[in-house]
C-alpha positions as CSV (number, residue, x, y, z in Angstrom):
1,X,0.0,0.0,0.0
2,X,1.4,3.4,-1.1
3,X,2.2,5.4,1.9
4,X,0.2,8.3,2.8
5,X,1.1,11.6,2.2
6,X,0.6,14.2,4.9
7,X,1.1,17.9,5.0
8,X,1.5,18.4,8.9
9,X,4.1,21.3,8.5
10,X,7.0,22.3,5.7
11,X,10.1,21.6,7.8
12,X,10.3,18.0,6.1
13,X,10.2,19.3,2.5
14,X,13.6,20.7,0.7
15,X,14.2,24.1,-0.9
16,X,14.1,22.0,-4.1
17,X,10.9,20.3,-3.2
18,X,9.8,23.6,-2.3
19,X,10.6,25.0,-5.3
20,X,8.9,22.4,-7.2
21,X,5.6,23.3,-5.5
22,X,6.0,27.0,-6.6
23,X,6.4,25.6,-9.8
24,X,3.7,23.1,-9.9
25,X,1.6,26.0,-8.3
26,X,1.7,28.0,-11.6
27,X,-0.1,25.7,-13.6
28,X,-2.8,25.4,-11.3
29,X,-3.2,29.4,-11.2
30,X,-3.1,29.1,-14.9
31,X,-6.4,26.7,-14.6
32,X,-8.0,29.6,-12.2
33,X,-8.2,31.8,-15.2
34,X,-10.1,29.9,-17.6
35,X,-13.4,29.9,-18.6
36,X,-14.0,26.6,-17.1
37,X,-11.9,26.4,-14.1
38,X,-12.1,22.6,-13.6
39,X,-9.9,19.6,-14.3
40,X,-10.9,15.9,-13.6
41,X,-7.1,15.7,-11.3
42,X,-9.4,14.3,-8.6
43,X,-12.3,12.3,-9.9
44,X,-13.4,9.7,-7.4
45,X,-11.3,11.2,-4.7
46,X,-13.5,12.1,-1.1
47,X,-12.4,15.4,1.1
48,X,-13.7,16.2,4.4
49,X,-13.0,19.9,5.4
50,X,-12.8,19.4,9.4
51,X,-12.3,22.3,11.3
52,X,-13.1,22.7,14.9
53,X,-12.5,26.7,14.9
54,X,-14.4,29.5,12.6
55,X,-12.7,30.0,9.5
56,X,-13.4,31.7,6.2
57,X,-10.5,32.3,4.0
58,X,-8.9,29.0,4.7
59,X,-11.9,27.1,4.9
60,X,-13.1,28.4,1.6
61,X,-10.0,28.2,-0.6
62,X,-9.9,24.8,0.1
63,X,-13.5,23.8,-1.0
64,X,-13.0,25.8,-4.0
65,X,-9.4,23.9,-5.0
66,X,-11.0,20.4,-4.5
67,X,-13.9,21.4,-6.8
68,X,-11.5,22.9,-9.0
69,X,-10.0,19.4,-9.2
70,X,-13.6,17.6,-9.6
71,X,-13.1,15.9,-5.7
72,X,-16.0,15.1,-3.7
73,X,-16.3,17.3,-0.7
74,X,-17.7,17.5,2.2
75,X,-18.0,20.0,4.7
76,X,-17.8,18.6,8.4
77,X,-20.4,20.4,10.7
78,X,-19.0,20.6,14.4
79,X,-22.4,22.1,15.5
80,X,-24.4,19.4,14.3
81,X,-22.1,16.5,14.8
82,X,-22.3,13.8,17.6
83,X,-19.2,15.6,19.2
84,X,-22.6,17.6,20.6
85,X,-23.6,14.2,21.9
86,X,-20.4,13.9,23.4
87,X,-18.6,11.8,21.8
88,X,-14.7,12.4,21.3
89,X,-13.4,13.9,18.7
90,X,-11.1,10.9,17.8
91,X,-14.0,8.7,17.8
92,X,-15.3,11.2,15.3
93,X,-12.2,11.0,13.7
94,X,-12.4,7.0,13.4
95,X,-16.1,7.4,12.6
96,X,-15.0,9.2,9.0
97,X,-11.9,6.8,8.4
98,X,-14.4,4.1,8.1
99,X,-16.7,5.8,5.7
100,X,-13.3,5.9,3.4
101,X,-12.5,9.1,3.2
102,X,-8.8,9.8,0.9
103,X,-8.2,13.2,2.5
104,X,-8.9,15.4,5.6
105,X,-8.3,18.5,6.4
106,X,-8.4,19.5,9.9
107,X,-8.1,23.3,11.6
108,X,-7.7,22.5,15.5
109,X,-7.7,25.1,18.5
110,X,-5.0,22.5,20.0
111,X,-1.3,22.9,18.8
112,X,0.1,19.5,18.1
113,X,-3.3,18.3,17.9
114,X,-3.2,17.5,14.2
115,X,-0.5,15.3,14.2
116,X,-2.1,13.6,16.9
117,X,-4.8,13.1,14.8
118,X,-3.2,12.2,11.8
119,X,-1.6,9.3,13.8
120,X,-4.8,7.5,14.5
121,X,-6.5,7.6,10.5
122,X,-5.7,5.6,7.3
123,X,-7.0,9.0,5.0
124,X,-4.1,12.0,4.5
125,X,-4.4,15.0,6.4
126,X,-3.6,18.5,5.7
127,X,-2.9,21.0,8.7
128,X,-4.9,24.0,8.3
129,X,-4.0,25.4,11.1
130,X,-3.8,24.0,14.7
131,X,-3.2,26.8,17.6
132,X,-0.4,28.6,17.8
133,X,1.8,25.9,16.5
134,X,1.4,25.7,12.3
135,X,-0.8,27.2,9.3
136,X,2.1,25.6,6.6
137,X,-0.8,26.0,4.0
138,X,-0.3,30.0,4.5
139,X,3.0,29.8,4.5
140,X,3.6,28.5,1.3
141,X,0.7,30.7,-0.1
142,X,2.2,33.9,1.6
143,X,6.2,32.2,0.0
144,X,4.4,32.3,-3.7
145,X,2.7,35.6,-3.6
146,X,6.3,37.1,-2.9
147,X,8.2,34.7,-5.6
148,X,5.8,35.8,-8.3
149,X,6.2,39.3,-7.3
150,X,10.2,39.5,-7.2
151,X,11.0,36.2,-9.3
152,X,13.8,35.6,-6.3
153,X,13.9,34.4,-3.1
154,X,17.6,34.4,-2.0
155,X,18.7,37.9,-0.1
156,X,15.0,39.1,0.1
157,X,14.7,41.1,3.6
158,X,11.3,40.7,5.1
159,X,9.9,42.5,8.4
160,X,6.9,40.4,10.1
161,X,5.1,42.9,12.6
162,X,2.9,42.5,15.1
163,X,1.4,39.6,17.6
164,X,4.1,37.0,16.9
165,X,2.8,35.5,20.1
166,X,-0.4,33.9,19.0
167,X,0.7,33.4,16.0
168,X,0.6,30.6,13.9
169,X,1.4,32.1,10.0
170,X,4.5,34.0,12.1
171,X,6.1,30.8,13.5
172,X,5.4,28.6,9.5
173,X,6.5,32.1,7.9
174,X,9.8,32.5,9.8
175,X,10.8,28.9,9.5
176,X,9.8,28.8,5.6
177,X,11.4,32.4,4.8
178,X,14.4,31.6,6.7
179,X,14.7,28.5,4.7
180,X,14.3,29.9,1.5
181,X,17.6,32.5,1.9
182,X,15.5,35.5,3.0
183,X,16.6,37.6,5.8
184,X,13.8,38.0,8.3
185,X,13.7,40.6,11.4
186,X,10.7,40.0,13.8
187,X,8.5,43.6,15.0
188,X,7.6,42.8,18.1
189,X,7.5,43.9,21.9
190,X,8.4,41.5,24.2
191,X,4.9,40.6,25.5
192,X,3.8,39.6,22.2
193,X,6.7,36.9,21.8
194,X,7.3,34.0,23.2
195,X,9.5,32.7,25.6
196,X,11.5,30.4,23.4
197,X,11.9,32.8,20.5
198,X,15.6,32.4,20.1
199,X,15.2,29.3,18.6
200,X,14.1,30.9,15.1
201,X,17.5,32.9,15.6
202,X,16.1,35.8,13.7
203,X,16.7,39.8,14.5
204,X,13.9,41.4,16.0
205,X,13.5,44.9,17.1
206,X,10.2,46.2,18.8
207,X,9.6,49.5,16.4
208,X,8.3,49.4,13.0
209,X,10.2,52.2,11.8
210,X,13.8,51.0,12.5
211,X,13.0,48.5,9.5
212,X,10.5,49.7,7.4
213,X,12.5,51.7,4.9
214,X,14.9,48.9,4.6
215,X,12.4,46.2,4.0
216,X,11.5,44.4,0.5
217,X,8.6,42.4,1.9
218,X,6.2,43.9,4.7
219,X,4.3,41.2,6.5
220,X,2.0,42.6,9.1
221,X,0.2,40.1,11.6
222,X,-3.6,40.1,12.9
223,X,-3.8,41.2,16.2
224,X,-5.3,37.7,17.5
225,X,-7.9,39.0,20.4
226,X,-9.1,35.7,20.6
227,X,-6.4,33.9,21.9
228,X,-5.6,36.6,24.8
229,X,-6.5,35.8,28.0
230,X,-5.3,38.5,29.3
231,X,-4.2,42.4,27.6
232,X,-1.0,42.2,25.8
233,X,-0.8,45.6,24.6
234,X,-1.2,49.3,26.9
235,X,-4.0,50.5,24.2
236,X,-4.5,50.5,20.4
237,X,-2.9,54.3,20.2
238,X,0.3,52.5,21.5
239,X,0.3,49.9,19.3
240,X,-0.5,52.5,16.0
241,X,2.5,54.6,17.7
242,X,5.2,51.5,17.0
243,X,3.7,49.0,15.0
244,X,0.5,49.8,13.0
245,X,1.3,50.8,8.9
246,X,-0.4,54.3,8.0
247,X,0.1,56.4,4.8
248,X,3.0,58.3,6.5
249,X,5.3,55.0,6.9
250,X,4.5,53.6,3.7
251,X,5.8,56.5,2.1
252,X,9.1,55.5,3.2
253,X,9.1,52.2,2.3
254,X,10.9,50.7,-0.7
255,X,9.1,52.1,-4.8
256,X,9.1,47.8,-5.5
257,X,8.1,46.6,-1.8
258,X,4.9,44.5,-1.2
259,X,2.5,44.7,1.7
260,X,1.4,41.5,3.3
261,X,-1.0,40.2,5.9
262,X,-3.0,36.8,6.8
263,X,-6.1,38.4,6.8
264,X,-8.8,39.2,8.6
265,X,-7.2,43.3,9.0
266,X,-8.6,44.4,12.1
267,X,-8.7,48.1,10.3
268,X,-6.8,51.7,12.2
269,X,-5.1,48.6,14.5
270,X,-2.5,46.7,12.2
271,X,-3.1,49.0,9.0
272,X,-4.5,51.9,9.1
273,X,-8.2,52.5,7.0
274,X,-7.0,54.8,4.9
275,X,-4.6,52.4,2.9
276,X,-6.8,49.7,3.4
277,X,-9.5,52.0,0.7
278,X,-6.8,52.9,-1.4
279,X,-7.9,52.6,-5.3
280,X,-6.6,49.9,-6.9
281,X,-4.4,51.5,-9.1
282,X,-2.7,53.4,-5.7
283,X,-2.5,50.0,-3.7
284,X,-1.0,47.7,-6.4
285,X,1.7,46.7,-3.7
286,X,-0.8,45.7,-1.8
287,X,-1.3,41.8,-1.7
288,X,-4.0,41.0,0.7
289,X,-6.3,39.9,-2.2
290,X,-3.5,38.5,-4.1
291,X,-2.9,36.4,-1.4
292,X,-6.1,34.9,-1.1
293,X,-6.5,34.4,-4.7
294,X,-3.0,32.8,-4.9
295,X,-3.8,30.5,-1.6
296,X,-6.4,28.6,-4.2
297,X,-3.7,27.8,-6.4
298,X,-1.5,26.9,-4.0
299,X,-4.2,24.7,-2.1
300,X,-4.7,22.7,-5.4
301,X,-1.3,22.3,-6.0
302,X,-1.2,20.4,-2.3
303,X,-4.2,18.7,-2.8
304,X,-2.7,17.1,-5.9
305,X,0.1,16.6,-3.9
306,X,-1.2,14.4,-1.3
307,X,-4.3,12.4,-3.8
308,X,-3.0,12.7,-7.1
């Protein structure tokens, strides 16, 4: 039997096999912008999109890339599920293996969980994100939309701002960047990063504007009030004062720099509403939306991956 293939996190793949996903990546982007957008890649093959915490741009790239790819999916309801009964959620797990599913992809509030998971079913499983731990998906989305912008990877500086502590795209985007050849320098006071930070042996400086004119790629993070349990920041006006990107810092930044960021924006708090209603033609560096078109592509291209 042909071993499974699981996408738990990147650190197993090489910069080759990285590469070669950027690559394959184009082709399915060149699909997206067709007349008919579908190819019979996965015919016959069954996808379960899982996720035990709210999601819309994740959740929904994915359904789109397995229809894109004619798969059968299915999305799993944890509302209306027997996990309301109480039953466990590996039991709900084993439940779904027996139907014979190929595929499933699971967003979990639990870091680790996911692997855990993955452990205890025949089908292959895709991380789409599981607490603060791993989005890899995101990653490798967020790696594209900058190789299609600059063509180069190597030597790239890139600034990623914000609540590095909660975050999951920070901790997959510093570990991918880093091992791509770009130079990455963390934005960050010291309550929104962890304790063990020095193991990504990156720089990081706690004001935006002792990088920002340096940088070619500016990668600011949600502000994740969710996961808080308690107030990491004085108040928003201290926040805009050393992290937030308004009109005045992006005048400073780089003519050919890009503006990133996971999305949701929590608007005047990471970036500032006046950039965010920019007309197109004034916020062409700006690559929230190409992100999220992009993370289509980039899902297919995994999906294929792991069923095709």
């Amino acid at each position: 039997m042909e071993e499974k293939k699981d996408i738990l996190s990147l650190d197993k793949f090489s910069t080759d096999e990285i590469y070669d996903f950027l690559k394959q990546t184009d082709s399915f982007a060149e699909i997206l912008k067709r007349d008919v957008k579908k190819v019979p890649a996965l015919r016959g093959k069954t996808i379960i999109n899982l996720f035990f915490e709210s999601s819309t741009r994740t959740k929904v790239s994915f359904e789109i890339a397995a229809k894109r790819l004619s798969a059968d999916l299915i999305n799993f309801s944890v509302s209306s599920s027997s996990l309301k009964k109480g039953e466990s959620e590996i039991d709900t797990l084993k439940t779904i293996n027996s139907m014979k599913i190929d595929l499933v992809i699971i967003r979990h509030c639990d870091s680790g969980y996911v692997n855990y998971l993955a452990k205890n079913i025949d089908a292959s499983v895709i991380n789409a994100g599981d607490g603060k731990h791993e989005h890899p998906t995101q990653a490798l989305l967020d790696l594209y939309t900058i190789y299609k912008n600059f063509q180069v990877l190597d030597g790239l500086k890139v600034a990623i701002v914000g609540d590095i502590l909660n975050s999951r795209v920070a901790r997959s985007d510093i570990k991918l960047f880093s091992k791509m050849g770009m130079n990455v320098t963390v934005v960050a006071p010291s309550m929104l990063l962890p304790e063990n930070f020095g193991f990504f042996d990156v720089k990081i400086t706690d004001n935006i504007d002792k990088v920002i004119s340096e940088v070619d790629v500016l990668y600011m993070l949600r502000m994740q009030f969710e996961r808080q349990d308690r107030k990491f920041y004085p108040s928003i006006r201290e926040y805009n004062k050393f992290l937030s990107l308004n009109c005045e810092r992006m005048s400073v930044m780089k003519k050919d720099s890009i503006v990133m960021h996971p999305g949701p924006v929590n608007r005047d708090i990471e970036i500032s509403n006046e950039i965010m209603e920019m007309s197109e033609s004034d916020k062409n560096r700006i690559k929230i939306n190409t992100q999220i078109t992009n993370g289509v592509a980039v899902r297919m291209a995994l999906l294929y991956y792991a069923l095709g």
